[in-house]
BAVEXLUM-670500 format. One line per field, with one value per atom (N, C-alpha, C, O): residue number from 1; x, y, z. Coordinates in Angstrom, 2 decimals, padded with zeros to 5 digits. Atoms other than C-alpha are relative to their C-alpha. Layout:
k (NUM,...)
X (X,...)
Y (Y,...)
Z (Z,...)
This chain:
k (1,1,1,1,2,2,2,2,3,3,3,3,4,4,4,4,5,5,5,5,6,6,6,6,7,7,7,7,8,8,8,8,9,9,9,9,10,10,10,10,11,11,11,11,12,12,12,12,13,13,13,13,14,14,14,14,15,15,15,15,16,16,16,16,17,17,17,17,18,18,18,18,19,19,19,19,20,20,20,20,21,21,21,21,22,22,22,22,23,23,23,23,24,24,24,24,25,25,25,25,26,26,26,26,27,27,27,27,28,28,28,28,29,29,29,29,30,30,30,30,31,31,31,31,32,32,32,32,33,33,33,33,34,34,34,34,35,35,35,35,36,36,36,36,37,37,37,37,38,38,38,38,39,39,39,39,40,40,40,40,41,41,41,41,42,42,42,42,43,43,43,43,44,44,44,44,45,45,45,45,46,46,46,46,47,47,47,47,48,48,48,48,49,49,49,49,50,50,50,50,51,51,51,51,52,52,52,52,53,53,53,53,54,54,54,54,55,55,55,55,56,56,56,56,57,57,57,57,58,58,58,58,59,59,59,59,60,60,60,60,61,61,61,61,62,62,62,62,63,63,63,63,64,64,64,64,65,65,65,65,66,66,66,66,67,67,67,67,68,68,68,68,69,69,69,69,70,70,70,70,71,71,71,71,72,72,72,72,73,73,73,73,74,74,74,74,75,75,75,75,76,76,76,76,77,77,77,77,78,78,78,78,79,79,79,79,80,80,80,80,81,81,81,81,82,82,82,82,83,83,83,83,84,84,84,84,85,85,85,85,86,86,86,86,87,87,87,87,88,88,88,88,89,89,89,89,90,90,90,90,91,91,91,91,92,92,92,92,93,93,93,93,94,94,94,94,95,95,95,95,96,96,96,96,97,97,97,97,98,98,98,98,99,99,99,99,100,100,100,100,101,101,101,101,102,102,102,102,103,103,103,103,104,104,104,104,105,105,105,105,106,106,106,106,107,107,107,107,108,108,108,108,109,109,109,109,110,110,110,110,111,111,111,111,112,112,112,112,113,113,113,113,114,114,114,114,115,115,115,115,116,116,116,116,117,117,117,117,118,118,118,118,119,119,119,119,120,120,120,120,121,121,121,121,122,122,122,122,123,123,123,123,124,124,124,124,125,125,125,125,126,126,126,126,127,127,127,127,128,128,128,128,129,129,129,129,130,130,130,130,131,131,131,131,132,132,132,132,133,133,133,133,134,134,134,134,135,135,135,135,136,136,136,136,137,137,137,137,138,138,138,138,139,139,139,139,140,140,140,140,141,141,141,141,142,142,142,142,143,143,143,143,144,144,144,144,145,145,145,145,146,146,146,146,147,147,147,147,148,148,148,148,149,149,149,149,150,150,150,150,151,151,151,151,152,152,152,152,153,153,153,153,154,154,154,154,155,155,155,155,156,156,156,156,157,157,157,157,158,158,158,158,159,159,159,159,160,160,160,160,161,161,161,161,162,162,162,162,163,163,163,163,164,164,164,164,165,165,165,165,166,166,166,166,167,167,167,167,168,168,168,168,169,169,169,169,170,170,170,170,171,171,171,171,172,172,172,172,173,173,173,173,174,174,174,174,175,175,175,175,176,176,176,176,177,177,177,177,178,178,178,178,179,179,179,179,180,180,180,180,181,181,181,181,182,182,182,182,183,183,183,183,184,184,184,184,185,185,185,185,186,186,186,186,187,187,187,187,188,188,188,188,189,189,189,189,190,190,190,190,191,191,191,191,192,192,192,192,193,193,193,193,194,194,194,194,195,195,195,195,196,196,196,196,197,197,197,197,198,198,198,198,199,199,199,199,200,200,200,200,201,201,201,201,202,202,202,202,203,203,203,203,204,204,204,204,205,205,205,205,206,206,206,206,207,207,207,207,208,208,208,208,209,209,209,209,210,210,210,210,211,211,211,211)
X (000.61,-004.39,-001.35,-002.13,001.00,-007.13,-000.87,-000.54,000.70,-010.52,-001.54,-002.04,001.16,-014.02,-001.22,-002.18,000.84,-015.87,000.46,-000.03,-000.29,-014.08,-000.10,000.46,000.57,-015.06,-000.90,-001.53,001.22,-017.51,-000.73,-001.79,001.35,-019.79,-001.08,-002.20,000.42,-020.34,-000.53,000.00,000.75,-022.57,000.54,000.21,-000.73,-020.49,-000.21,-001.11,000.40,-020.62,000.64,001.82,-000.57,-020.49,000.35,000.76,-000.30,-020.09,000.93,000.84,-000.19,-017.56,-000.22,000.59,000.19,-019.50,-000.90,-001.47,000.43,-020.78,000.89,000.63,-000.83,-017.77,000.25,000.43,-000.08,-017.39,-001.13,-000.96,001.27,-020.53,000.20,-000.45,-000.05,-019.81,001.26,000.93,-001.01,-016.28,-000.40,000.34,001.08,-018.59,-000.57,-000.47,001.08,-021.14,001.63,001.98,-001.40,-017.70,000.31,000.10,-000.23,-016.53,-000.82,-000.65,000.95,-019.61,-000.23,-000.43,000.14,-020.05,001.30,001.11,-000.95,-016.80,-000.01,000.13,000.15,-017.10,-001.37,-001.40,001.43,-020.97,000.64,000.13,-000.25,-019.09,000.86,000.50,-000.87,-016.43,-000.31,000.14,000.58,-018.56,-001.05,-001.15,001.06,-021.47,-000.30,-001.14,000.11,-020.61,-001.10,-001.59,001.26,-023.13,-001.83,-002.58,001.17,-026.17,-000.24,-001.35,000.44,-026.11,-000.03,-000.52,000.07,-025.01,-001.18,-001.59,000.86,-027.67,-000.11,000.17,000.49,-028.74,-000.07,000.58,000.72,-030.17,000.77,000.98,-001.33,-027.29,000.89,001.36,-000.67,-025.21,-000.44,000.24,000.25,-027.11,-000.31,-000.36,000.00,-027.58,001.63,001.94,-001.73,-023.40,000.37,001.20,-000.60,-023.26,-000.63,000.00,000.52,-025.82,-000.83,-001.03,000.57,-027.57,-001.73,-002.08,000.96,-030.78,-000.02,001.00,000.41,-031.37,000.22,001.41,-000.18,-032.03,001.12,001.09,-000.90,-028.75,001.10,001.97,-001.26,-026.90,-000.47,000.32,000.01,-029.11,000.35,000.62,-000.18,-028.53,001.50,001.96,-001.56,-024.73,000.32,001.45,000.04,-025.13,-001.61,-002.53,001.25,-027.83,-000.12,-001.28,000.59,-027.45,000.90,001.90,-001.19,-025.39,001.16,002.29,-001.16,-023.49,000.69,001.90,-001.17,-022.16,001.15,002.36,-000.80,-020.95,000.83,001.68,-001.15,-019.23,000.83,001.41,-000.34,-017.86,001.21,002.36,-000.97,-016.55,001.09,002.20,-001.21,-014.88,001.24,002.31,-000.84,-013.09,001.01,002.07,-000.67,-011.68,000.91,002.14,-000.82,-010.66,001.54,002.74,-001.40,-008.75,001.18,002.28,-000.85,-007.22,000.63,001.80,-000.76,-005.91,000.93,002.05,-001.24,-004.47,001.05,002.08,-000.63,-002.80,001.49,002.69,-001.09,-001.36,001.20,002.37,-000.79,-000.27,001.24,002.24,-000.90,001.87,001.45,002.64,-001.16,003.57,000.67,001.91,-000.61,004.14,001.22,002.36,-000.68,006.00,001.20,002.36,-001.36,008.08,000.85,001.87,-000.58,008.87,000.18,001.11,-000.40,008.94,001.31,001.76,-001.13,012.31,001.20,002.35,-001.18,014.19,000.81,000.64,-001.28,017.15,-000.33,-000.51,000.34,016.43,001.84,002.68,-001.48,019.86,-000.28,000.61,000.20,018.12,-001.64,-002.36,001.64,014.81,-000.75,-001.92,000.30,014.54,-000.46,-001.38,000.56,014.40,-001.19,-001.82,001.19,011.56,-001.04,-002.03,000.86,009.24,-000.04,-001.15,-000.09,009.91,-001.02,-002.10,-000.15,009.13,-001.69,-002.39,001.96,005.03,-000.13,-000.71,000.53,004.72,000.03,-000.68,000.25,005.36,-001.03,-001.81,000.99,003.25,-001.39,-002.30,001.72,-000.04,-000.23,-001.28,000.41,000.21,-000.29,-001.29,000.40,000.74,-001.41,-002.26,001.14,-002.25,-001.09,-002.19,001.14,-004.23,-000.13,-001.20,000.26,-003.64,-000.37,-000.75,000.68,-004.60,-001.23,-001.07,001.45,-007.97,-001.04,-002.19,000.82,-008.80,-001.19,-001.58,001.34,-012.33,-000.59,-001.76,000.74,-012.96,000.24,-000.80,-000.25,-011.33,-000.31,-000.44,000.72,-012.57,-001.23,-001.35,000.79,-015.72,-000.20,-000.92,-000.13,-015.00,000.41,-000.19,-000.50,-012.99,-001.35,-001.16,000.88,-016.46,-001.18,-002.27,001.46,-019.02,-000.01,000.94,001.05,-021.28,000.06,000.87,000.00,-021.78,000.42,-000.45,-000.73,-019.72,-000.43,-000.71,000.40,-020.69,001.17,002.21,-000.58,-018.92,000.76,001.73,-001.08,-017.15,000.55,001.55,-001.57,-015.71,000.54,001.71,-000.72,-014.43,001.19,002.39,-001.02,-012.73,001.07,001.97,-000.89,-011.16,001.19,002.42,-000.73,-010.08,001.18,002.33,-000.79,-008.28,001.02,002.13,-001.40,-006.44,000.73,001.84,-000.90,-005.47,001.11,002.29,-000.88,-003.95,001.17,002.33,-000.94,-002.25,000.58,001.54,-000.98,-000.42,000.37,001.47,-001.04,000.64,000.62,001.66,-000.69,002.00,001.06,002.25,-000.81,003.45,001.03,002.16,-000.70,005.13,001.42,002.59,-000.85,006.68,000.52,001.68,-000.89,008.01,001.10,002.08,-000.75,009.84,001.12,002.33,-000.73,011.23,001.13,002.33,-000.68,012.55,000.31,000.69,-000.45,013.03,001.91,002.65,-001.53,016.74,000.57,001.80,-000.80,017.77,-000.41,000.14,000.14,016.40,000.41,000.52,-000.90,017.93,-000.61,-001.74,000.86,016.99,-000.76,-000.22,001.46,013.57,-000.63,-000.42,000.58,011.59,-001.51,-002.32,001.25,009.11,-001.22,-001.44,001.56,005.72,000.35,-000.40,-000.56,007.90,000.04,-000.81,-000.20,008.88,-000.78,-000.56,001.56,005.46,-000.40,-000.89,000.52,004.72,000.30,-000.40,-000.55,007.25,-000.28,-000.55,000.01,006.83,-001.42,-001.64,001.35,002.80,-000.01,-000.62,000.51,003.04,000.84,000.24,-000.71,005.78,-000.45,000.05,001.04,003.29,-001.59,-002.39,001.51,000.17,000.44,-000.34,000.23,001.67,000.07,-000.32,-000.24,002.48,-001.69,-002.24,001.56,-001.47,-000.47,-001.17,001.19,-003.36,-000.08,-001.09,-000.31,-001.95,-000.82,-001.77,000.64,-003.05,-001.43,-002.23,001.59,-006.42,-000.34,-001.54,000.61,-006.87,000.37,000.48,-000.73,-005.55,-001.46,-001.95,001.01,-008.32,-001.20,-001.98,001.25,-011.38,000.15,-000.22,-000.19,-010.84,-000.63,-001.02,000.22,-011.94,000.78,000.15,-001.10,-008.72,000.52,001.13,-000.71,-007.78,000.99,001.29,-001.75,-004.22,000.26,000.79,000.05,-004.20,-000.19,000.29,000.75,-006.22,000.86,000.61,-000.54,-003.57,001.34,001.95,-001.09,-000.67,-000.10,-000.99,-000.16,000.07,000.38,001.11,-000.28,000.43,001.28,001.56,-000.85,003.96,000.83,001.90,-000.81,004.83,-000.49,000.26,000.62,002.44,001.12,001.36,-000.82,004.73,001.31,001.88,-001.29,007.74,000.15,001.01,000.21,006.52,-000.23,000.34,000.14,005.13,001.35,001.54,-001.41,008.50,000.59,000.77,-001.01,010.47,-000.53,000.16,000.78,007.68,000.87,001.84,-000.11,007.92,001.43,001.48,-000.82,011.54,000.60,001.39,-000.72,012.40,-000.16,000.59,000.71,010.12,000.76,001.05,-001.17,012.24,001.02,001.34,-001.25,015.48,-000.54,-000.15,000.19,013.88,-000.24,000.10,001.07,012.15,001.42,001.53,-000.50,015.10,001.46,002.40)
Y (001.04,005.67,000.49,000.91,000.10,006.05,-000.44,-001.56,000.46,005.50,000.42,001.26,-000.82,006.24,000.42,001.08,-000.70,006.84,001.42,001.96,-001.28,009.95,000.46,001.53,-000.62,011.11,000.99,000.57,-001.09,014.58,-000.60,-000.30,000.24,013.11,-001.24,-001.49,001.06,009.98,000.19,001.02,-000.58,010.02,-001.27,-002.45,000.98,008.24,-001.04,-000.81,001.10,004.74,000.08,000.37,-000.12,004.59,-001.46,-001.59,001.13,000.79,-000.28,000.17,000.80,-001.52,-000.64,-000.66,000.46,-003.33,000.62,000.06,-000.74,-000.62,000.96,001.85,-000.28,000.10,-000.86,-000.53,001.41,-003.02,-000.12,-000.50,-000.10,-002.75,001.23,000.96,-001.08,000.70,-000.92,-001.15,000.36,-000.94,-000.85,-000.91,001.15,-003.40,000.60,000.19,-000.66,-000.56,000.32,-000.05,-001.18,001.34,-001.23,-001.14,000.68,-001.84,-000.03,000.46,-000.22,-002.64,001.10,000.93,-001.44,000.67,000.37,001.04,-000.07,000.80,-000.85,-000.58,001.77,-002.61,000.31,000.02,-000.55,-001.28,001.11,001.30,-001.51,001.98,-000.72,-001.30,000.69,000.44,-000.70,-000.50,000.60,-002.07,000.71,000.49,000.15,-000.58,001.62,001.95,-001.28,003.33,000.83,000.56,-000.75,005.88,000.43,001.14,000.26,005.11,-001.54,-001.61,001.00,001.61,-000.45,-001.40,-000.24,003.11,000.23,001.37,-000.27,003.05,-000.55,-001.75,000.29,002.77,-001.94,-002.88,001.69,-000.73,-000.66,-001.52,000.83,-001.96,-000.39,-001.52,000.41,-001.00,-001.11,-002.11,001.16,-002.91,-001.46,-002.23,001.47,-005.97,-000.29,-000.70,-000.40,-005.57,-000.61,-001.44,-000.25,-005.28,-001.52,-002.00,001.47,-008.83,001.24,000.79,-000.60,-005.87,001.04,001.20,-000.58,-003.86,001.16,000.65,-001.30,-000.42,000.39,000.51,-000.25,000.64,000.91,002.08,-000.06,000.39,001.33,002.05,-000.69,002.31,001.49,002.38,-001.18,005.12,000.49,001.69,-000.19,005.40,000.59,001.24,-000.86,006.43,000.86,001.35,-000.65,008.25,000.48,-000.26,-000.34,010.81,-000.28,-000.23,000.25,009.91,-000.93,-001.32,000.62,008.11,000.91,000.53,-001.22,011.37,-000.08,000.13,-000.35,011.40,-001.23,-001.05,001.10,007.77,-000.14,-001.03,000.20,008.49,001.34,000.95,-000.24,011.43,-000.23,000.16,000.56,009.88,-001.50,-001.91,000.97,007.07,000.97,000.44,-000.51,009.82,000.76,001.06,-000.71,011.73,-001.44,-001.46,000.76,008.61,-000.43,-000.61,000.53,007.64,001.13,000.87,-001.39,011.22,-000.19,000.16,000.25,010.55,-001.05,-001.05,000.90,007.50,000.14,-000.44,-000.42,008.91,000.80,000.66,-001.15,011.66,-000.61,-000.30,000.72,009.28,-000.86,-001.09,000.41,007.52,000.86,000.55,-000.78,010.71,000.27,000.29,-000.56,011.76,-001.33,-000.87,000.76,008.33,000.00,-000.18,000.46,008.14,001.64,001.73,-000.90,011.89,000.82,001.53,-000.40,013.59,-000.02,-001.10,000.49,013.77,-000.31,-000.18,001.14,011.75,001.36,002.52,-000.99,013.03,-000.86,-002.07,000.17,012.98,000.31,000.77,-000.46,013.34,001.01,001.72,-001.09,015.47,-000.07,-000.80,-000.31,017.22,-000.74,-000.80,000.91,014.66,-001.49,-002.26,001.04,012.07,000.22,-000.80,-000.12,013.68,000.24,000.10,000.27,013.97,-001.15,-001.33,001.55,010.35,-000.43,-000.75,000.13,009.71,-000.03,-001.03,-000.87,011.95,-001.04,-002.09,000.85,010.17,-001.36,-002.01,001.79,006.56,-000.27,-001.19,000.12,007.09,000.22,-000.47,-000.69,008.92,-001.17,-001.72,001.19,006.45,-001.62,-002.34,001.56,003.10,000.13,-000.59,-000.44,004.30,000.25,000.18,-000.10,005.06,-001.29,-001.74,001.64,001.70,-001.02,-002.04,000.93,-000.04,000.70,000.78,-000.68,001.69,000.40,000.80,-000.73,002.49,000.24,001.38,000.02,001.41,000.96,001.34,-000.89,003.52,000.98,001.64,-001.29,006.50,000.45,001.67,-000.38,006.41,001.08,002.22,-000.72,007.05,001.00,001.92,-001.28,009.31,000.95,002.01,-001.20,011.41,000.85,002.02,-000.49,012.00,000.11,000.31,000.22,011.81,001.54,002.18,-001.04,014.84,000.78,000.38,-001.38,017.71,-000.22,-000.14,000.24,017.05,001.17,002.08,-000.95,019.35,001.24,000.96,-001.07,022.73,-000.05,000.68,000.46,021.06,-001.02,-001.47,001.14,018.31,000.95,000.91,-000.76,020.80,000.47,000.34,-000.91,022.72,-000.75,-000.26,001.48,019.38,-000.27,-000.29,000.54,018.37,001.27,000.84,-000.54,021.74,000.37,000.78,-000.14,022.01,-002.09,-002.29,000.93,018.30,000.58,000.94,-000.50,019.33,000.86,000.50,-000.60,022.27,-000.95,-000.97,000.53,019.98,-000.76,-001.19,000.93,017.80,000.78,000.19,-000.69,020.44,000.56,000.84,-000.76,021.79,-000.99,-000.50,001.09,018.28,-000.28,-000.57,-000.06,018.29,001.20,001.08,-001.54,022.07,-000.26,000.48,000.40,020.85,-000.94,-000.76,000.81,018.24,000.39,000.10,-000.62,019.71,001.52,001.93,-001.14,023.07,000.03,000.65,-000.22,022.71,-000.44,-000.41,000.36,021.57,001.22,001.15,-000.89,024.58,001.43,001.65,-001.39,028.49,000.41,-000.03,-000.87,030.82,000.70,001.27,-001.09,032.71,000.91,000.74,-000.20,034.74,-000.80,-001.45,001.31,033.23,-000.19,-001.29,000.16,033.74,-000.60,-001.45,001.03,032.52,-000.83,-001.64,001.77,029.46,-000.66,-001.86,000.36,028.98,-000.33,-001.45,000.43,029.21,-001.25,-002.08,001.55,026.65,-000.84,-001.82,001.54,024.03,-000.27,-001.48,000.38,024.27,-000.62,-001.64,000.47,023.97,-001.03,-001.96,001.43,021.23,-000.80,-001.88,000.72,019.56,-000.43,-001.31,000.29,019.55,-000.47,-001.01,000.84,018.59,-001.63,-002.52,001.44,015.35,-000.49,-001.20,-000.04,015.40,000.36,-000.60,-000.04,016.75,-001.27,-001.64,001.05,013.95,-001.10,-001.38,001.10,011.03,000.30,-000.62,-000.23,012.59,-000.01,-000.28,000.07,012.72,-001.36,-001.20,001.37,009.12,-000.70,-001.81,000.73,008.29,000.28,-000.63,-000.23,009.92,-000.82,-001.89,000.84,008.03,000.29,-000.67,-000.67,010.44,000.45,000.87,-000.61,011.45,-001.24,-002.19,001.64,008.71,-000.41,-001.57,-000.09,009.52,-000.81,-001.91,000.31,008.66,-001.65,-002.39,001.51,005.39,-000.88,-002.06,000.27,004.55,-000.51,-001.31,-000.35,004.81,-000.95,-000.67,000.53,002.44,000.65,001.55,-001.23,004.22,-000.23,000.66,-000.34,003.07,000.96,001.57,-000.68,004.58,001.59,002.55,-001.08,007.29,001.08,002.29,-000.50,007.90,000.55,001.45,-000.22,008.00,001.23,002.08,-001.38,010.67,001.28,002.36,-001.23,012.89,000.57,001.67,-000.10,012.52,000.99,002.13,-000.32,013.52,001.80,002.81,-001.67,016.79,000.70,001.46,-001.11,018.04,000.29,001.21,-000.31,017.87,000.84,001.78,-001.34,019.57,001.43,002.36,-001.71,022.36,000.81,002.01,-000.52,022.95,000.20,001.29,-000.40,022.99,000.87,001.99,-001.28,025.11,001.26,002.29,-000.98,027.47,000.84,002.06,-000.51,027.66,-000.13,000.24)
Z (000.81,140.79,-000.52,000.33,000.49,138.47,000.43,000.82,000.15,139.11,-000.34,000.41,000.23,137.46,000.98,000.59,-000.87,140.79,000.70,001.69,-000.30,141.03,-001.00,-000.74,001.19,137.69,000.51,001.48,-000.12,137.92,-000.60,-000.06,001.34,135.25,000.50,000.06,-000.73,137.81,001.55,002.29,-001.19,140.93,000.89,000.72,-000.47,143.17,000.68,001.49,-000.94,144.89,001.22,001.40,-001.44,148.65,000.65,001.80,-000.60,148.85,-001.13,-002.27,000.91,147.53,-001.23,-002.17,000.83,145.50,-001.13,-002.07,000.98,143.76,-000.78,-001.59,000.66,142.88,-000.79,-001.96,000.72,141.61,-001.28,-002.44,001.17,139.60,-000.78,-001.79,000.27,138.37,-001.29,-002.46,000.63,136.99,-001.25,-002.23,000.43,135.37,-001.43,-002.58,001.15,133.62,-000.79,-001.91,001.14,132.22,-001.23,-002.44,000.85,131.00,-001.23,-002.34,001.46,129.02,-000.49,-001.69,001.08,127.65,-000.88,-001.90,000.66,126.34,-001.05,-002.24,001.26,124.42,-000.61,-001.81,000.87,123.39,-000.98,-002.09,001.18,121.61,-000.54,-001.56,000.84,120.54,-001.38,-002.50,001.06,118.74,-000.98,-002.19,000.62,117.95,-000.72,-001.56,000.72,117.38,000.93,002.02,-000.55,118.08,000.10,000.76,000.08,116.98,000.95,001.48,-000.88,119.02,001.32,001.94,-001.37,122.11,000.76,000.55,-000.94,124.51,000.94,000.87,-001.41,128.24,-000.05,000.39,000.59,127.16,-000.01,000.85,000.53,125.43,000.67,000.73,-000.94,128.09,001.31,001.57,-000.06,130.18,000.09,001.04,000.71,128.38,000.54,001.67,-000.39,128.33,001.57,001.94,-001.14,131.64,001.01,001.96,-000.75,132.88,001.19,002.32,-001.45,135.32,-000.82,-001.99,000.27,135.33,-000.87,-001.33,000.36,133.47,001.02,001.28,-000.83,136.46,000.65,001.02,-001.29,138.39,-000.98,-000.49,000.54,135.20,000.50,000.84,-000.28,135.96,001.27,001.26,-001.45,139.48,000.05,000.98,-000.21,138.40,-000.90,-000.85,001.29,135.42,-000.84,-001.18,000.26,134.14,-001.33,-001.72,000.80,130.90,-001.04,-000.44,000.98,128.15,-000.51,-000.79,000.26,127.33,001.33,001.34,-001.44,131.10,-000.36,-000.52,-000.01,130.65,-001.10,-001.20,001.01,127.51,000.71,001.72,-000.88,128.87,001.19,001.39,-001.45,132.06,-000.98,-000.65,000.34,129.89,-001.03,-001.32,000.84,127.62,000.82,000.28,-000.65,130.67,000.52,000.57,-000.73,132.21,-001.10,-000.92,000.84,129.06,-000.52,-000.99,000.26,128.46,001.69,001.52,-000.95,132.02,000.05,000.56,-000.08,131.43,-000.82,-000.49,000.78,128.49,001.15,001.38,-000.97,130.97,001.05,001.23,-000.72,133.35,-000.81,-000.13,000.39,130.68,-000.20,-000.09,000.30,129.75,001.24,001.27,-001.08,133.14,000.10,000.04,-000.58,133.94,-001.04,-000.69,000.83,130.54,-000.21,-000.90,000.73,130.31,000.85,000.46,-001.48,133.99,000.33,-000.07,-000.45,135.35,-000.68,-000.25,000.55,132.68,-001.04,-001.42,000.90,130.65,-001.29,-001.37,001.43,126.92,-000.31,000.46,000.74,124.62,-001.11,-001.57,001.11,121.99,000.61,001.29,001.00,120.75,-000.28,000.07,000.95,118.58,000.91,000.64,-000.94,121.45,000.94,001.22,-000.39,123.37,-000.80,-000.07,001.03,120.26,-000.37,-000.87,000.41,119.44,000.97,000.47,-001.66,123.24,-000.20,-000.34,000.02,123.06,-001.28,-001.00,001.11,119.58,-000.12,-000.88,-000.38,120.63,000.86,000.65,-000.86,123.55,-000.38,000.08,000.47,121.88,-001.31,-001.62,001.53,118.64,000.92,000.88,-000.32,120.61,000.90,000.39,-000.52,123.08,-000.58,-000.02,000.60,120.35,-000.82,-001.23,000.97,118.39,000.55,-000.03,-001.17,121.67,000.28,001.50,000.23,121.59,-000.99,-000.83,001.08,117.98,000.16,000.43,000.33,117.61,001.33,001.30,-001.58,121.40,-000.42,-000.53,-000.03,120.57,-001.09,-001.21,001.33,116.99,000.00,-000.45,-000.72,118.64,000.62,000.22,-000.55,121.20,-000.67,-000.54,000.19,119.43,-001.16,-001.49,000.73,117.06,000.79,000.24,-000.88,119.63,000.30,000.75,000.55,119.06,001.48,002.31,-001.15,121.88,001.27,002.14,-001.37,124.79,000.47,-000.32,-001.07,127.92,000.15,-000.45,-000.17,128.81,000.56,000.37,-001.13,131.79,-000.33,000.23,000.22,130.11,-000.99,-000.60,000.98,127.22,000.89,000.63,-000.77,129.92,001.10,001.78,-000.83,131.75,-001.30,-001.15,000.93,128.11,000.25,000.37,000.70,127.75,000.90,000.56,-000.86,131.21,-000.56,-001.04,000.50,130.33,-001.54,-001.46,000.85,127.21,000.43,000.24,-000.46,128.86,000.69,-000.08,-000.79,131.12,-000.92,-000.58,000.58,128.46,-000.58,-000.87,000.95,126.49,001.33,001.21,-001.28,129.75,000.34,000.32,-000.16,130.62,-001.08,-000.85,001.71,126.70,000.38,-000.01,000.57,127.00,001.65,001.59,-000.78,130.29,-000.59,-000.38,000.13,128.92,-001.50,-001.50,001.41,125.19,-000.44,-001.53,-000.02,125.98,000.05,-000.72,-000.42,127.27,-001.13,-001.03,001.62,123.60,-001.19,-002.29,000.72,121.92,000.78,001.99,-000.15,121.43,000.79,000.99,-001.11,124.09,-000.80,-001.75,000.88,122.57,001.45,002.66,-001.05,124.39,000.09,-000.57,-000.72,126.62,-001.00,-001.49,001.03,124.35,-001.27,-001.75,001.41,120.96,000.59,000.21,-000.16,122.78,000.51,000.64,-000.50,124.21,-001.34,-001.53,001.23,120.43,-000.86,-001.45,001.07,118.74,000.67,-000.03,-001.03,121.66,-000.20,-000.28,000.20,121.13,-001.54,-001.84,001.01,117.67,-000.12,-000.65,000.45,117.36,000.76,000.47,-000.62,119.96,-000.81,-000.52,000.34,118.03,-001.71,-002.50,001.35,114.73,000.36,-000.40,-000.47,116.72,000.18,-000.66,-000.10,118.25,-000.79,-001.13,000.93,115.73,-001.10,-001.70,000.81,113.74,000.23,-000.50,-001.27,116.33,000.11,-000.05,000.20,116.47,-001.00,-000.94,000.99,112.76,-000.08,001.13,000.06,112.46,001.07,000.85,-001.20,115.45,-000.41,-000.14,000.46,113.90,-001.20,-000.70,000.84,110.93,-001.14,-001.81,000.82,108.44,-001.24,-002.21,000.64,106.53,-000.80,-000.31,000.85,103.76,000.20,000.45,-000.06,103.92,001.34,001.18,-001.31,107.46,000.49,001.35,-000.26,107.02,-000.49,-000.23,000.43,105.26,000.45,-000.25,-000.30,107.09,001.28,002.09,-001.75,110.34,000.73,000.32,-001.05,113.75,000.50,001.30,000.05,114.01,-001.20,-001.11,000.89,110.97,000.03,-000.17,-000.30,111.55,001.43,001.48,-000.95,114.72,-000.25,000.37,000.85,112.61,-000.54,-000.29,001.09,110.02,000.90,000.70,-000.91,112.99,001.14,001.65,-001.02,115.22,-001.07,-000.66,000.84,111.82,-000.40,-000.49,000.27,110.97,001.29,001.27,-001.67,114.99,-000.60,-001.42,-000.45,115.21,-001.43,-001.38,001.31,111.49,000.89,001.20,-000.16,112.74,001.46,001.44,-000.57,115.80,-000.28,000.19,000.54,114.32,-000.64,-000.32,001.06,111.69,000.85,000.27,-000.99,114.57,000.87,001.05,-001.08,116.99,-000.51,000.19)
């Protein structure tokens, strides 16, 4: 089970109810970015947000970058945890059904978060050690996906099929992340079920085409 007092970026609570209060700051800071972006994020705000002192936020967090941070790992985990449960184990009937599968999951996840992950996904100099958290997360999702949609494609050798499975993975994600920064017109354009649609239909051409 998830929880943000095991976050690195968080200085952990040794009581209950500072867990409880901790659950508290995340909340409001989430609903402060959400709303207010990155210029209105601050210590303060959070906070206000939160009904508690200044004070108590610093006491768990050195700065507003940790606490964004610690809410972006937590939500790239919960992400993980969805795939693991819908895509672990299970028997797909095609290709085409485990790309559906990653692209229902990363679009509806992101359409239940927009205005958060809008944010995050633009928020300015993340640390060296969350970069390197983000990128074993990634590897395991891509690792989870090449488990699961490998056994429907030609035998390649190992480094090609390391290749098509990454890239018919990231046209699905890179998608979902441009769709979440909210930069790309085309994108802004497009709803994230249908968005899920168009990226299911790209991935799985490009395997048949690949393998």
């Amino acid at each position: 089970m998830l929880s943000f007092d095991l976050s690195p970026f968080v200085r952990r609570p040794r009581q209950e109810r500072s867990r409880a209060a901790l659950s508290t700051i995340m909340a409001a800071a989430a609903d402060v970015l959400a709303r207010k972006g990155h210029d209105g994020f601050s210590m303060t705000e959070i906070a206000e947000a939160a009904g508690m002192a200044v004070a108590n936020i610093y006491r768990r967090f050195e700065s507003k970058d940790s606490i964004v941070q610690a809410l972006a790992l937590y939500n790239f985990q919960r992400l993980e945890e969805q795939i693991v449960a819908a895509m672990v184990g299970r028997r797909f009937a095609s290709a085409g059904d485990v790309v559906a599968e990653l692209a229902a999951i990363m679009t509806t996840v992101s359409d239940r978060n927009e205005a958060l992950f809008r944010v995050l996904s633009t928020y300015p100099t993340p640390s060296a050690e969350y970069r390197d958290m983000l990128l074993a997360h990634r590897r395991r999702l891509v690792s989870y996906y090449k488990d699961a949609v490998s056994g429907f494609l030609k035998p390649l050798p190992e480094p090609q099929l390391d290749m098509v499975i990454g890239i018919s993975y990231y046209i699905v994600a890179s998608a979902v992340i441009s769709k979440s920064r909210g930069d790309d017109p085309t994108m802004l354009m497009i709803s994230w079920a249908d968005l899920a649609q168009e990226v299911s239909r790209a991935a799985t051409a490009y395997l048949q085409q690949s393998c």
